[in-house]
KOLLUM-103542 format. One record per residue: x, y, z negated of N, C-alpha, C, O in turn. Coordinates in steps of 0.02 Angstrom, whole numbers, padded with zeros to 5 digits. Example, Ala and Ser with C-alpha at 12.3 -4.5 7.8 and 13.67 -1.06 7.14 Angstrom:
NODE    npx    npy    npz   capx   capy   capz    cpx    cpy    cpz    opx    opy    opz
NODE  00660 -00284 -00390  00615 -00225 -00390  00660 -00165 -00390  00712 -00166 -00423
NODE  00642 -00112 -00354  00684 -00053 -00357  00645  00002 -00394  00670  00057 -00402
END
This chain:
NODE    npx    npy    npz   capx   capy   capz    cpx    cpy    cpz    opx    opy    opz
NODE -04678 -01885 -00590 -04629 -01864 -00639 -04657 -01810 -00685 -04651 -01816 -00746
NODE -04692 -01750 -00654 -04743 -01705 -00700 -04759 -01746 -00751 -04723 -01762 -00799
NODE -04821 -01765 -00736 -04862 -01824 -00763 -04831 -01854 -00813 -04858 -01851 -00868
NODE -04783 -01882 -00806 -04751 -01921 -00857 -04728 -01882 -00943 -04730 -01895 -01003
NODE -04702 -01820 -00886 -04656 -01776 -00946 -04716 -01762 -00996 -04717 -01778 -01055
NODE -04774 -01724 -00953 -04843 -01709 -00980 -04852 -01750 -01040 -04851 -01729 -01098
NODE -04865 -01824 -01017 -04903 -01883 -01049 -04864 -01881 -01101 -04894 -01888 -01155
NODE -04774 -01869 -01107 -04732 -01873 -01175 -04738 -01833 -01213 -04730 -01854 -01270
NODE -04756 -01746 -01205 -04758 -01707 -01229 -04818 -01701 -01277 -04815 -01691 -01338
NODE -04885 -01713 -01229 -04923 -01722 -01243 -04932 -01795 -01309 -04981 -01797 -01347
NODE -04891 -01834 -01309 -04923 -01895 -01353 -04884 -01876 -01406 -04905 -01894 -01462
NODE -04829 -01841 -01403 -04774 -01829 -01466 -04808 -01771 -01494 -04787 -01757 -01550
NODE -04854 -01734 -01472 -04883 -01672 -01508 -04947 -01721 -01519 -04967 -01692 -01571
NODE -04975 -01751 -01514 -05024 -01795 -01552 -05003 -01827 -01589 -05031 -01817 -01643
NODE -04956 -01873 -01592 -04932 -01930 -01653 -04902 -01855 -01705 -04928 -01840 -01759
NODE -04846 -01820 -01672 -04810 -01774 -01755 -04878 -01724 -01759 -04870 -01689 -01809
NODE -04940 -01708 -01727 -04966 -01667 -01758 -05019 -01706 -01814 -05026 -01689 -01873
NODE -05052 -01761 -01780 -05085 -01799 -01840 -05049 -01858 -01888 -05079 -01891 -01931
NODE -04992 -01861 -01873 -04944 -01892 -01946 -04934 -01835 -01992 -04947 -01846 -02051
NODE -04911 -01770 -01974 -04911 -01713 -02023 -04971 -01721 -02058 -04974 -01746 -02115
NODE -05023 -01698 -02021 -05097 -01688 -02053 -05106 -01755 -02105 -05125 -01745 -02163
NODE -05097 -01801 -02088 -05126 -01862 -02121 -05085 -01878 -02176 -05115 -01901 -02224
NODE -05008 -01871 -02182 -04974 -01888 -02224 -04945 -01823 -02278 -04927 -01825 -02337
NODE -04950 -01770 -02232 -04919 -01714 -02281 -04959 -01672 -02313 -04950 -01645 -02367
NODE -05028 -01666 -02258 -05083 -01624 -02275 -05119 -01662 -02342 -05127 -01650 -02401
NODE -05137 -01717 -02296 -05199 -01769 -02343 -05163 -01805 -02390 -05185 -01827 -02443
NODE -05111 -01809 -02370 -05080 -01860 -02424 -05074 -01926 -02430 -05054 -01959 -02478
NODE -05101 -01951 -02357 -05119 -02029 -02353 -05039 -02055 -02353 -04993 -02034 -02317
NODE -05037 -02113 -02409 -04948 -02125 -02405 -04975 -02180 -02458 -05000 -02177 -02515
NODE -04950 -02251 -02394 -04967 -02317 -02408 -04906 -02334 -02493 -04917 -02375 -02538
NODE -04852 -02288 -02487 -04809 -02306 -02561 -04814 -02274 -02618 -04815 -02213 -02624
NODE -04816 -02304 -02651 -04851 -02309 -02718 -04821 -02324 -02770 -04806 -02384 -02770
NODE -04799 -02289 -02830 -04784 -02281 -02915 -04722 -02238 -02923 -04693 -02210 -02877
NODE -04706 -02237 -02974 -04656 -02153 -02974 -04592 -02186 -02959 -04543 -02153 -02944
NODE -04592 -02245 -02962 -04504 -02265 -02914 -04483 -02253 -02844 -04426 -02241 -02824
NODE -04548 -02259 -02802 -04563 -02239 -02747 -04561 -02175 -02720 -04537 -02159 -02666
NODE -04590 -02136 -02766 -04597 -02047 -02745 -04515 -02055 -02769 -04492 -02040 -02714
NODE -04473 -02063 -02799 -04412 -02055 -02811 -04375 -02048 -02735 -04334 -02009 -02712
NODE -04415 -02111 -02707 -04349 -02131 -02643 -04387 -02086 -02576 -04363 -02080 -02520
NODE -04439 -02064 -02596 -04455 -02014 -02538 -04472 -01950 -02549 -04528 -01924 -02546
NODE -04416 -01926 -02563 -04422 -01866 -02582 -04385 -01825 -02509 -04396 -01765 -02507
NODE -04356 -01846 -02470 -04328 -01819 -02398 -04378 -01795 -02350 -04418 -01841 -02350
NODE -04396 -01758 -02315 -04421 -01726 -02258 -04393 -01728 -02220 -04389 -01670 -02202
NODE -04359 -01765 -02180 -04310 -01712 -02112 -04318 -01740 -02035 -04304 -01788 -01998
NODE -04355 -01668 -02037 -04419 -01656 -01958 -04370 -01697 -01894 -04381 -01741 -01853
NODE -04317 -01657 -01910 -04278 -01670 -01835 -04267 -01762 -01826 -04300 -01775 -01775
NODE -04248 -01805 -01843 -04286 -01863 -01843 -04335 -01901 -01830 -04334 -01950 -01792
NODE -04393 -01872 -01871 -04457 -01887 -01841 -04491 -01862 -01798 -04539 -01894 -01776
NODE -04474 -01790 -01771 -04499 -01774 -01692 -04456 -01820 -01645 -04483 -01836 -01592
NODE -04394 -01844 -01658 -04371 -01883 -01606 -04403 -01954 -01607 -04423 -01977 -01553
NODE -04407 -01985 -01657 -04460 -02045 -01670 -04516 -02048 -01623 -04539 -02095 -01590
NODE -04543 -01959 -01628 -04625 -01968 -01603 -04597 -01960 -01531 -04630 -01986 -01486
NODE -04547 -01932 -01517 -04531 -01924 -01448 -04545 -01995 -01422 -04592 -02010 -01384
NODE -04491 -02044 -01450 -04468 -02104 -01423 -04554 -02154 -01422 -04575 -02182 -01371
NODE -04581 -02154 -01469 -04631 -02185 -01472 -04705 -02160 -01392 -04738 -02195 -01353
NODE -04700 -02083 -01405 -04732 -02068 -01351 -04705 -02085 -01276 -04749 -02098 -01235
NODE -04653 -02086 -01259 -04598 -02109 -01229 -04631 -02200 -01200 -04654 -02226 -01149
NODE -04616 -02217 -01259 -04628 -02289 -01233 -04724 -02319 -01226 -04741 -02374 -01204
NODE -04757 -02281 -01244 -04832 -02265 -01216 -04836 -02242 -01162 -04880 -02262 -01124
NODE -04798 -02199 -01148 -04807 -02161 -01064 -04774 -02226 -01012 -04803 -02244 -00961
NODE -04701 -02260 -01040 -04692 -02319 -01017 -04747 -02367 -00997 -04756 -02386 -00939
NODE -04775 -02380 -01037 -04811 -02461 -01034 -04875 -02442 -01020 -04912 -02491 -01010
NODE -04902 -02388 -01015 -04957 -02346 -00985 -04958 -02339 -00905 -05003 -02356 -00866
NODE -04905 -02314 -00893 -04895 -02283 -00841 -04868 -02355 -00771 -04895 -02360 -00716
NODE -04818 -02397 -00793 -04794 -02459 -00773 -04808 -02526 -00773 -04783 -02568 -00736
NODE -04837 -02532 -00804 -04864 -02592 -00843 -04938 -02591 -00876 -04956 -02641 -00907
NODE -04975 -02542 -00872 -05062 -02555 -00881 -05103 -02525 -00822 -05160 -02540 -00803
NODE -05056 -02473 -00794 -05087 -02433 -00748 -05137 -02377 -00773 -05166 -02345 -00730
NODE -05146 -02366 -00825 -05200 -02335 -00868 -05192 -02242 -00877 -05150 -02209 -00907
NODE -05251 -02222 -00834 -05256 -02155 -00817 -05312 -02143 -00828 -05346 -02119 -00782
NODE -05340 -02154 -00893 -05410 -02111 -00913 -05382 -02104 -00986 -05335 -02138 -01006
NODE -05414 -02056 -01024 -05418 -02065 -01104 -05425 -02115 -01140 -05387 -02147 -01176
NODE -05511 -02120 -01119 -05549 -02189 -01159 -05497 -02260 -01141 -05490 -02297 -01190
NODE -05472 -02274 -01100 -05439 -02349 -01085 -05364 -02343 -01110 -05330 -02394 -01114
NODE -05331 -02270 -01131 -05281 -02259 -01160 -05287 -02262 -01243 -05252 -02285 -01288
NODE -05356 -02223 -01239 -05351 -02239 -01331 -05362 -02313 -01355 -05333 -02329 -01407
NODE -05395 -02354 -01326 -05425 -02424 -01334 -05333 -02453 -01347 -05303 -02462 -01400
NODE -05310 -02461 -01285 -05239 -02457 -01277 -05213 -02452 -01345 -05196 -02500 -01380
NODE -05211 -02375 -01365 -05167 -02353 -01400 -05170 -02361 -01479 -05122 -02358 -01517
NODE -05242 -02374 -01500 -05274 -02408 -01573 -05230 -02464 -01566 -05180 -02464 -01602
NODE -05245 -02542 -01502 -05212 -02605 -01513 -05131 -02597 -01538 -05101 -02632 -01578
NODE -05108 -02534 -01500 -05029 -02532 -01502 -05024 -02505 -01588 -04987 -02538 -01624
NODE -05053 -02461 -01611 -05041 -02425 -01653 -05030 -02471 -01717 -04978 -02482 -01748
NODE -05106 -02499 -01730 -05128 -02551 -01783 -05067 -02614 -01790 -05050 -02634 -01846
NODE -05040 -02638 -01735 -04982 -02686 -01715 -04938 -02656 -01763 -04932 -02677 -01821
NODE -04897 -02590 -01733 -04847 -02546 -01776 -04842 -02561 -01826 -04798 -02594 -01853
NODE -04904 -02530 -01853 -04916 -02506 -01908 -04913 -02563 -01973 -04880 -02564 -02025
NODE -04961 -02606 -01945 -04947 -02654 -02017 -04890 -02683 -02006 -04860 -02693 -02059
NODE -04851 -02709 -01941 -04784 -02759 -01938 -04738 -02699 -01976 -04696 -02726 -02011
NODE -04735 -02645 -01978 -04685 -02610 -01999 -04701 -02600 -02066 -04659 -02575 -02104
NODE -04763 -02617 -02088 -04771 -02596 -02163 -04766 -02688 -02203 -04762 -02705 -02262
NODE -04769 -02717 -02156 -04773 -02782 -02200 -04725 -02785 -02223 -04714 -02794 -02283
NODE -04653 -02775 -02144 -04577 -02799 -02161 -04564 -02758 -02241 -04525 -02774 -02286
NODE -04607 -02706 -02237 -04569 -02688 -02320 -04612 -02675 -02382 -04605 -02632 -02426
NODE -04668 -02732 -02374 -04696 -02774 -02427 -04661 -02819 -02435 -04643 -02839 -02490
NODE -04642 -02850 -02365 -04607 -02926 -02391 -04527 -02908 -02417 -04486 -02953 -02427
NODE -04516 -02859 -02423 -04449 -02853 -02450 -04437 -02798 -02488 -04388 -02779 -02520
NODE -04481 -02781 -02480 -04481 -02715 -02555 -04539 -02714 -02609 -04587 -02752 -02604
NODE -04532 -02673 -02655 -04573 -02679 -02739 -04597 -02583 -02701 -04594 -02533 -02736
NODE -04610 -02582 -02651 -04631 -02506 -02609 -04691 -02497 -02598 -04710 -02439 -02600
NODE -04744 -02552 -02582 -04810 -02544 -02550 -04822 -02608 -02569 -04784 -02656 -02573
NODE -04908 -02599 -02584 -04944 -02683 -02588 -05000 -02689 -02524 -05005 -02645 -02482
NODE -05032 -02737 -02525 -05070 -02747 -02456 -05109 -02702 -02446 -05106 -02680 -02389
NODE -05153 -02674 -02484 -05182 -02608 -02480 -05136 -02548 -02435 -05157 -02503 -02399
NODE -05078 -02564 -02447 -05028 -02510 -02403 -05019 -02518 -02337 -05006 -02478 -02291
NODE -05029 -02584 -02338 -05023 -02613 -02244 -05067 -02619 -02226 -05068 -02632 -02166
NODE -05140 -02615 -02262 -05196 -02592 -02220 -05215 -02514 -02183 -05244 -02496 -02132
NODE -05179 -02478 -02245 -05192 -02409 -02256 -05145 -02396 -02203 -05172 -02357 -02163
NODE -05080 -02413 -02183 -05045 -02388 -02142 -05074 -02414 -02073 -05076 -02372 -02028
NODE -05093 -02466 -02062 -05115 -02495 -01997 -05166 -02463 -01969 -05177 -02448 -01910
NODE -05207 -02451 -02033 -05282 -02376 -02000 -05244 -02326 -01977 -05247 -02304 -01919
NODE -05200 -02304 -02031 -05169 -02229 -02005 -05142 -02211 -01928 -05161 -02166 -01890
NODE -05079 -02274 -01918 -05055 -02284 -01867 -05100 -02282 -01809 -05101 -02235 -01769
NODE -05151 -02354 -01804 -05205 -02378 -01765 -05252 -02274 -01748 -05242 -02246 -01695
NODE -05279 -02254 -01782 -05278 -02194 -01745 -05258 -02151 -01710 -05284 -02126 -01661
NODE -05184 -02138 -01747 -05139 -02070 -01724 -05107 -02109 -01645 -05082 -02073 -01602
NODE -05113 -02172 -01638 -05097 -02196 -01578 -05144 -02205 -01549 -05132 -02224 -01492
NODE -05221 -02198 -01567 -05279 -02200 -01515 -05264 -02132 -01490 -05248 -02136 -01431
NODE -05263 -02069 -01511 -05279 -02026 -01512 -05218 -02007 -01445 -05235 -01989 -01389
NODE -05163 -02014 -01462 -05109 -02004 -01433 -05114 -02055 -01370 -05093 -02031 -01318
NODE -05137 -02118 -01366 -05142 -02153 -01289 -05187 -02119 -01238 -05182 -02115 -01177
NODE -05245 -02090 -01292 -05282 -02046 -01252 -05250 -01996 -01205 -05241 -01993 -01144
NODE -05237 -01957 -01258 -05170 -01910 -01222 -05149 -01920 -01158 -05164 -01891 -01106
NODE -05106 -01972 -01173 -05045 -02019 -01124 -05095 -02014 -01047 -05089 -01987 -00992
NODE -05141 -02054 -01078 -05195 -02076 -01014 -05231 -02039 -00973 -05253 -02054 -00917
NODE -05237 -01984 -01007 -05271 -01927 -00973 -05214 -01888 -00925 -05223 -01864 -00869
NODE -05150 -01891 -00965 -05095 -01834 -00925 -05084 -01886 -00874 -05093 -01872 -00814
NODE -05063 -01961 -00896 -05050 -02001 -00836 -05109 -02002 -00779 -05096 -02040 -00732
NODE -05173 -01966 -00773 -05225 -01987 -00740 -05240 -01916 -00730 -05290 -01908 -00695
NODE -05212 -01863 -00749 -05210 -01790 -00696 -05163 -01777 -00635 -05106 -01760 -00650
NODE -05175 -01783 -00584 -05131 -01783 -00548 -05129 -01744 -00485 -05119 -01751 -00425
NODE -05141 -01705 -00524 -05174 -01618 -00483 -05077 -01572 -00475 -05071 -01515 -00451
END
């Protein structure tokens, strides 16, 4: 039960610390032309720490239950496949239905994702695989 809480805490301070960095710092942001910056003009944290909660959440799940996976390296491997998945299915659904992002955006988001979820399975995998 440690372990677990660890692995959530731990993956939600990896996904919201390198989505900040990557999207607010760097600026990486798959949407694109001034109609767009129109519709994202909102910030609001309390939301997306719960997002990263739920997302780290369900990595510590399928980590912990269902892969068995208690090292870093076999969590980040893990956590790139999961991420990259996310990332473009959630950026396609709104290519294919919005004038918001072009394919360049669902690549760009699928890298983005595909990291911040290597980085964060790592996490997961390491807290799930301390068991001191």
């Amino acid at each position: 039960m440690k372990n677990n809480l660890l692995a959530i805490i731990g993956g939600t301070i990896a996904l919201f610390g390198l989505g900040y960095l990557m999207y607010v710092v760097l600026g990486f942001n798959s949407h694109q032309g001034e109609e767009t910056a129109i519709c994202y003009t909102k910030l609001d944290l309390v939301p997306i720490i719960i997002m990263e909660v739920l997302y780290a959440t369900m990595l510590t799940i399928i980590f912990g239950k269902y892969a068995n996976i208690k090292t870093f390296s076999t969590g980040a491997v893990l956590g790139l496949i999961i991420g990259l998945f996310i990332g473009a299915c959630k950026t396609l659904e709104v290519y294919a239905t919005t004038e918001f992002v072009d394919l360049s955006g669902v690549a760009m988001d699928a890298v983005t994702y595909g990291i911040r979820y290597a980085v964060a399975g790592g996490v997961v995998g390491w807290a799930l695989g301390n068991t001191k």
